[in-house]
C-alpha positions as CSV (number, residue, x, y, z in Angstrom):
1,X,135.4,49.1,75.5
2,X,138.1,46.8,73.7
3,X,141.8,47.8,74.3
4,X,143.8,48.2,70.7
5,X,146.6,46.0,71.7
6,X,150.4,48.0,70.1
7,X,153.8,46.1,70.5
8,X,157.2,48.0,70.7
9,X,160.1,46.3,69.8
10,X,163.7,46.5,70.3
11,X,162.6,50.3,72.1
12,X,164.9,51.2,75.3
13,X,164.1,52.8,78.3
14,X,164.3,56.0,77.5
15,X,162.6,55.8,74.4
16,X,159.4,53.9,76.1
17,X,159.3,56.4,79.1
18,X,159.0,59.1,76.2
19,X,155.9,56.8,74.3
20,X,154.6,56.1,77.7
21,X,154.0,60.0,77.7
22,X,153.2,61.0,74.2
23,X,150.4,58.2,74.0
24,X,148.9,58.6,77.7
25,X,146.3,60.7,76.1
26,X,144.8,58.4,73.4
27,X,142.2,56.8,75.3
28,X,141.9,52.5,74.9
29,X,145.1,51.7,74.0
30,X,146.9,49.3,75.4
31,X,151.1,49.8,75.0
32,X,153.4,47.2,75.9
33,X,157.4,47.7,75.2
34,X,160.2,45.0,74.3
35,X,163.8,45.9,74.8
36,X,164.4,42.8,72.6
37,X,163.6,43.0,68.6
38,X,161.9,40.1,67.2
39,X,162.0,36.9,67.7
40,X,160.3,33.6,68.3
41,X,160.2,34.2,72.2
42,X,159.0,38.1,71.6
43,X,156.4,36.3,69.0
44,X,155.0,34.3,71.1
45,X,154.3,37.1,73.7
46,X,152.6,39.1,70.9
47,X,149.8,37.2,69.5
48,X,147.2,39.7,70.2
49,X,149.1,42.5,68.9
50,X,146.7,44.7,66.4
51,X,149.4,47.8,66.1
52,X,153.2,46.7,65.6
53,X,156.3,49.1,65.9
54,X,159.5,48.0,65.3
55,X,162.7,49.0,64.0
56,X,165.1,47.6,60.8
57,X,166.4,45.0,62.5
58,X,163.3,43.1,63.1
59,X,162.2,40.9,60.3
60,X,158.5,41.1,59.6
61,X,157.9,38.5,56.7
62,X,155.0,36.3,55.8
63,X,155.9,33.5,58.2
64,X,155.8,36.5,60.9
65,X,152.6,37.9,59.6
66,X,150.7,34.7,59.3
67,X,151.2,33.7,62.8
68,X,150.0,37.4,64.2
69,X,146.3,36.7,63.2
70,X,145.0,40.2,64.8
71,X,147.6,42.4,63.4
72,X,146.4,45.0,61.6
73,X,148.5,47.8,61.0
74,X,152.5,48.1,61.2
75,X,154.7,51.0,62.2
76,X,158.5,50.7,61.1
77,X,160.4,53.2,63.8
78,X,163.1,54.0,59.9
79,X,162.9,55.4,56.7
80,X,163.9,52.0,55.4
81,X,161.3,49.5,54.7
82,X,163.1,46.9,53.1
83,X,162.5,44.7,56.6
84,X,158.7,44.0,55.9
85,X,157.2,42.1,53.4
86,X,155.2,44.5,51.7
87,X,153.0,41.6,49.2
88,X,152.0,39.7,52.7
89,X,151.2,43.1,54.1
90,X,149.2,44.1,50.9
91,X,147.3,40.3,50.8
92,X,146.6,40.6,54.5
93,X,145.0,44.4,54.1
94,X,148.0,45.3,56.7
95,X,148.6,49.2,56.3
96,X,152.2,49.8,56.5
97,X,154.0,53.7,57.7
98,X,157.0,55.1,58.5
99,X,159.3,57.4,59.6
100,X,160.1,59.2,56.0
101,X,162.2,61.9,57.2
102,X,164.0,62.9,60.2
103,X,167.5,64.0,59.8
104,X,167.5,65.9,57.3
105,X,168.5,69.5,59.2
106,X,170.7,67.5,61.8
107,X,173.1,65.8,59.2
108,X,173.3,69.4,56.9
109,X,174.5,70.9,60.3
110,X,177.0,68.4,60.8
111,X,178.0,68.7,57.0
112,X,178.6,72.5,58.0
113,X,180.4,72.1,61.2
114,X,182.7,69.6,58.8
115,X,183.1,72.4,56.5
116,X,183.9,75.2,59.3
117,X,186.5,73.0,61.1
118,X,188.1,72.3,57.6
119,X,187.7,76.0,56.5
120,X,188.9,77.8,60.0
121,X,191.7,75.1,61.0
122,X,189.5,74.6,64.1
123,X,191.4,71.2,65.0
124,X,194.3,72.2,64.6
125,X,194.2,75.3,66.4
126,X,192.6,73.5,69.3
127,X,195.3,70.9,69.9
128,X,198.1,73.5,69.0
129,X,196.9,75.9,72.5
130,X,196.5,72.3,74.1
131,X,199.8,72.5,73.9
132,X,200.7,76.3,75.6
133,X,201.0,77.2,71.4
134,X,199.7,80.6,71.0
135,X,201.1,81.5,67.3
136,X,199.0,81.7,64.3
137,X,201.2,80.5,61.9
138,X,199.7,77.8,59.2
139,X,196.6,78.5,60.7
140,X,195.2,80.8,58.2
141,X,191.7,79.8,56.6
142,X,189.0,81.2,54.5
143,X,185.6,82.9,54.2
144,X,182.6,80.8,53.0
145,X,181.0,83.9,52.1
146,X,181.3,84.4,48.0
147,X,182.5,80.9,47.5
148,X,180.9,78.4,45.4
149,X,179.3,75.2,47.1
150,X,178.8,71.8,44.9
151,X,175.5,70.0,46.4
152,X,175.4,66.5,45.0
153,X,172.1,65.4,45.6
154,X,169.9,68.0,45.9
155,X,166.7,65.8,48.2
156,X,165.5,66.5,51.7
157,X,169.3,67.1,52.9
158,X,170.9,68.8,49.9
159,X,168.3,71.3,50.4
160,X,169.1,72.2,54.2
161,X,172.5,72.4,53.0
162,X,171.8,74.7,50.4
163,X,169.7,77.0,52.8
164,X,172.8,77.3,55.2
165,X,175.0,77.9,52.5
166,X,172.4,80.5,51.4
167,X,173.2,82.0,54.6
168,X,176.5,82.4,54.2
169,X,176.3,84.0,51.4
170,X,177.7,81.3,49.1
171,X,177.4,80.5,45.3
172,X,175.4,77.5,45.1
173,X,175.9,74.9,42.1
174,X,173.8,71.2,42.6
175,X,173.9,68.3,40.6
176,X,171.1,66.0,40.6
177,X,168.7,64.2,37.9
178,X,165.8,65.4,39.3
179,X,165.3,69.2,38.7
180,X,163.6,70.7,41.4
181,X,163.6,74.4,39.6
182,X,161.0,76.9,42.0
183,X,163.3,75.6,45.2
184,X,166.1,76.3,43.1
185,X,165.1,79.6,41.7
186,X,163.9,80.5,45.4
187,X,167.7,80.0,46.3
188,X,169.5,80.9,43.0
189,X,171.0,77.4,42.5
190,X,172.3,76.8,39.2
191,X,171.9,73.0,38.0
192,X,174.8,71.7,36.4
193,X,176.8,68.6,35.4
194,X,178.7,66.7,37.5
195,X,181.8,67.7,35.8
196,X,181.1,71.2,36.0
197,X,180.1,70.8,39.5
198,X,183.6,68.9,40.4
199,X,185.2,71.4,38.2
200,X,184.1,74.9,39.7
201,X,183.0,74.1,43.6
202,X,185.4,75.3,46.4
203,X,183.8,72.7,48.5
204,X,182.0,69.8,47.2
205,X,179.2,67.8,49.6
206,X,177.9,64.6,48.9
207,X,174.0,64.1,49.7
208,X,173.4,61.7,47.1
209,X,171.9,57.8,48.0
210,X,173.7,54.7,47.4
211,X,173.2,52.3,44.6
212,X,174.6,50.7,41.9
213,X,174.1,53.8,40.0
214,X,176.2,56.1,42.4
215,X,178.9,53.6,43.8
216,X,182.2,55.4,43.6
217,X,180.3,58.6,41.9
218,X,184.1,60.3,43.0
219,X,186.7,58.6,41.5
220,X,189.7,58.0,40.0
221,X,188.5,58.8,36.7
222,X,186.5,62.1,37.4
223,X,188.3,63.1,41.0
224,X,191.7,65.1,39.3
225,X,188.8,67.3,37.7
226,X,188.1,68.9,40.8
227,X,189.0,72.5,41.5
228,X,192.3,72.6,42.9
229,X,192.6,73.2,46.4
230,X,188.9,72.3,47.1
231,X,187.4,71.0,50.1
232,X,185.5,67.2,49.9
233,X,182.4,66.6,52.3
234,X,180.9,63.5,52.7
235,X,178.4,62.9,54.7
236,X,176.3,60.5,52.9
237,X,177.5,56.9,52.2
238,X,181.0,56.1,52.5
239,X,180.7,54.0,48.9
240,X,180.1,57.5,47.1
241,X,183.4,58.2,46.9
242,X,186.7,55.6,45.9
243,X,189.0,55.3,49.2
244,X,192.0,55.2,46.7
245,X,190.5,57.8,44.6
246,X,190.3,59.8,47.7
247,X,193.9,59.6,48.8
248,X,195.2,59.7,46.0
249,X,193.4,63.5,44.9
250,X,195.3,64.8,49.0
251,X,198.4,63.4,48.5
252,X,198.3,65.4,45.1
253,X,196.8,68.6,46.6
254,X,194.0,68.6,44.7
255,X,192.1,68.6,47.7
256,X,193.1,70.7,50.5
257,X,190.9,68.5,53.0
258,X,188.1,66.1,53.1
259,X,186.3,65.9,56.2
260,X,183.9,62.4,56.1
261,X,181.8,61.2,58.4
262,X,180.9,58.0,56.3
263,X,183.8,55.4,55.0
264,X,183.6,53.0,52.3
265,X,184.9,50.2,54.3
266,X,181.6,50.4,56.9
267,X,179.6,47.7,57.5
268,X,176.5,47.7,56.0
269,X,173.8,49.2,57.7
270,X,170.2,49.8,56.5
271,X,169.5,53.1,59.0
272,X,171.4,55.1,61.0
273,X,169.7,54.3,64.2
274,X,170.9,51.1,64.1
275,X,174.6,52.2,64.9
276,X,173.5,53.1,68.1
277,X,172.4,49.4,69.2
278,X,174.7,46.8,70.9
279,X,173.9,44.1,68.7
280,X,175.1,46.2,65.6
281,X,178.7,47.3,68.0
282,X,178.9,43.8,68.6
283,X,179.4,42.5,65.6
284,X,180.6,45.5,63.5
285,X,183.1,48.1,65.4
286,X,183.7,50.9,63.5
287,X,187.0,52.2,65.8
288,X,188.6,49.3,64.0
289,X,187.8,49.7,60.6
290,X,188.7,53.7,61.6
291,X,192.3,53.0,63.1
292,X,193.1,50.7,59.9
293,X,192.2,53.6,57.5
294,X,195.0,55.8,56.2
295,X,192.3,58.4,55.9
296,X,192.4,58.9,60.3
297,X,196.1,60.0,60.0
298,X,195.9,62.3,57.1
299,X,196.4,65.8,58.7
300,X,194.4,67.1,56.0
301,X,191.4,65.0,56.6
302,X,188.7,65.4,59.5
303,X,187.3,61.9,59.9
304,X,183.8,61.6,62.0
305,X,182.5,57.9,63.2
306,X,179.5,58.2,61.4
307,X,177.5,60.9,64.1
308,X,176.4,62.9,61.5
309,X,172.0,61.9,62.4
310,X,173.3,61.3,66.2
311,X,171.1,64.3,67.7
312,X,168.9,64.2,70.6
313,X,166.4,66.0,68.5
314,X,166.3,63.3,65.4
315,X,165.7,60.9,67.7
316,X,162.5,62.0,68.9
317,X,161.6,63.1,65.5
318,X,161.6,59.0,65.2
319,X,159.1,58.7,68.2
320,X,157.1,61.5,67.4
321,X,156.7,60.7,64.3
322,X,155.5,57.3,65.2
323,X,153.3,58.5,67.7
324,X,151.5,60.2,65.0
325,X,151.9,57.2,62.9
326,X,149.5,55.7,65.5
327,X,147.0,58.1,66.0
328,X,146.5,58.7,62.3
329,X,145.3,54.5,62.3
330,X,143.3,55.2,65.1
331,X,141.3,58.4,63.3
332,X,141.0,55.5,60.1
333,X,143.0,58.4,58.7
334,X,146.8,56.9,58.6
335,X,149.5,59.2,57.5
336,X,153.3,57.9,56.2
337,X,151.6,54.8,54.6
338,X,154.6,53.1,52.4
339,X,152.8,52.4,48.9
C-alpha cells in the first residue's frame, strides 16, 4: 500500500520523539522531521510531501506551493495563519488547519499568579527574608475575595480568567463588543463600558487582541479614570497599553502596581512559540529591550519576559492538536480547517 508522505518543519527533538509516538499507530504514513524551517535546501528534500506541518516562521506562498506538486493538505503547528497563502491553497484544493487554541487556561493562570504576587507582596517578601528580614512591615496586602475584576476582552482567555476569578469570589465586570450573555449570566458578569470598567475594577486585565483598533486601548487620555489604587494586568500585547501612559498613572498612584508580562517596545512576533526559537533570540533579545525599560525598576511593577503561554502542557496541546489535525485528513474528515 502507498505511504502518505508528512513533512515537519522547523520541529526539535523533543517535539519529534513526541510525534514519533502519537503517530506510531496510524498505519501508512510515512513521517520525516526537519529541525530547519523552510527553505530552498528543505524544499528540495520535500518534493513528495502530500501532508505539510510547519510552524509561523515558514513561508508557504504560491511559488512554495507550485513547486510541491503532491501536496495536498497543510498543517500550520500556530493559531496564526497569516504565513500561508490561503488563494494558492484555495486554487490548488489544498485544505489548510490549525492549532486554534491552546493557551488559553495557561496564560489566565499566569495572569493570576501576576495578580497574587501584586496583591500578597509575594516579591517583596521573598527578597526581604533573603535577606535574614523577618518583619512584616509594608508588607500588608489584600483579599481578592469581594473585589471587583475588569476583564478586557472577554474571548477564549478572558473567560478562564473570569472562571478563576469566579473562584475567588470576585465581582466580575468585562468589556468587550461581542456580548457573549448565557456565559456571562452562567458567571454573573456584568457588561460594561470601558470607562466604567477602568472606573470601578480593583484590578484591571487585558485579554484583548492587537490591532489598529485596540493600540494603546490604556492611555493617556482614558488611564487617570481608573479606580485609584487599582492593580493593571497585562498579559496580552504589550501595544494595549501606552508605556508613558503607564508610568505616568504609578508615579501618580493611581495604580498601585502593574505586573506585565508583554511590553510595547517587543519585537514583533506573530505567535508565542516563536520566542522560544534561536533564530527569533538571535535577532530580537528581549533582556535588552527589558533592562532599557523604566518599567523593570519600578518597585511597584512586576515585569515577566513574556512566559505567560511557556507551559509544558501548551506545548503539547500544539502537537496534539496537530496530531489530530492529521488523522482527521486521513478519515477525509479534517477538523481545524482555516476558512
Amino acid at each position: 500500500m502507498v505511504k502518505t508522505n508528512v513533512s515537519f518543519l522547523g520541529v526539535e527533538k523533543w517535539e519529534e520523539e513526541y510525534l514519533v509516538e502519537k503517530l506510531k499507530s496510524i498505519k501508512n504514513l510515512s513521517p520525516v522531521f526537519y529541525l530547519k524551517s523552510l527553505d530552498n535546501a528543505v524544499l528540495k528534500k520535500i518534493q513528495n510531501t502530500e501532508i505539510l506541518c510547519g510552524f509561523v516562521w515558514s513561508e508557504i506562498d504560491k511559488k512554495v506551493i507550485d513547486r510541491l506538486s503532491k501536496l495536498k493538505f497543510i498543517v500550520t503547528m500556530s493559531t496564526g495563519f497569516d504565513h500561508i497563502d490561503l488563494s494558492a491553497c484555495k486554487g490548488r484544493g489544498i485544505k489548510v488547519s490549525n492549532v486554534p487554541f491552546y493557551g488559553e487556561n495557561t496564560v489566565a493562570e499566569h495572569t493570576f499568579a501576576l495578580i497574587l504576587a501584586l496583591s500578597r507582596k509575594i516579591y517583596e517578601s521573598v527578597e526581604r527574608t533573603k535577606q535574614g528580614d523577618f518583619t512584616l512591615d509594608g508588607l500588608q496586602g489584600f483579599d481578592l475575595k469581594g473585589k471587583t475584576i475588569g476583564i478586557i476582552g472577554l474571548g477564549h482567555i478572558g473567560r478562564k480568567v473570569a472562571e478563576i476569578a469566579s473562584g475567588f469570589g470576585m465581582q466580575i465586570v468585562a468589556s468587550d463588543p461581542k456580548k457573549d450573555l448565557k456565559f456571562a449570566n452562567k458567571l454573573k458578569i456584568k457588561y460594561k463600558t470601558l470607562d466604567y470598567l477602568l472606573s470601578n475594577s480593583d484590578i484591571i486585565s487585558l485579554h484583548a487582541p492587537y490591532s489598529k483598533e485596540t493600540h494603546h486601548l490604556i492611555s493617556k487620555k482614558n488611564i487617570s479614570r481608573i479606580k485609584k489604587g487599582a492593580l493593571l494586568i497585562n498579559t496580552a500585547r504589550g501595544g494595549l497599553v501606552d508605556a508613558e501612559a503607564l508610568i505616568m498613572a504609578l508615579d501618580k498612584n493611581i495604580l498601585s502596581g502593574a505586573g506585565i508580562d508583554v511590553l510595547e517596545e517587543e519585537c514583533f512576533i506573530k505567535e508565542e512559540k516563536e520566542l522560544l526559537t534561536k533564530p527569533f533570540q538571535k535577532t530580537c533579545d528581549l533582556r535588552t529591550v527589558l533592562r532599557g525599560h523604566l518599567l523593570t525598576h519600578n518597585k511597584k511593577v512586576l515585569v515577566t519576559p513574556h512566559n505567560a503561554f511557556n507551559s509544558k502542557e501548551a506545548l503539547l496541546r500544539i502537537l496534539d492538536t496537530t496530531v489530530e489535525n492529521i488523522k482527521g485528513y486521513l478519515k477525509n474528515k479534517p477538523v481545524n480547517l482555516i476558512k
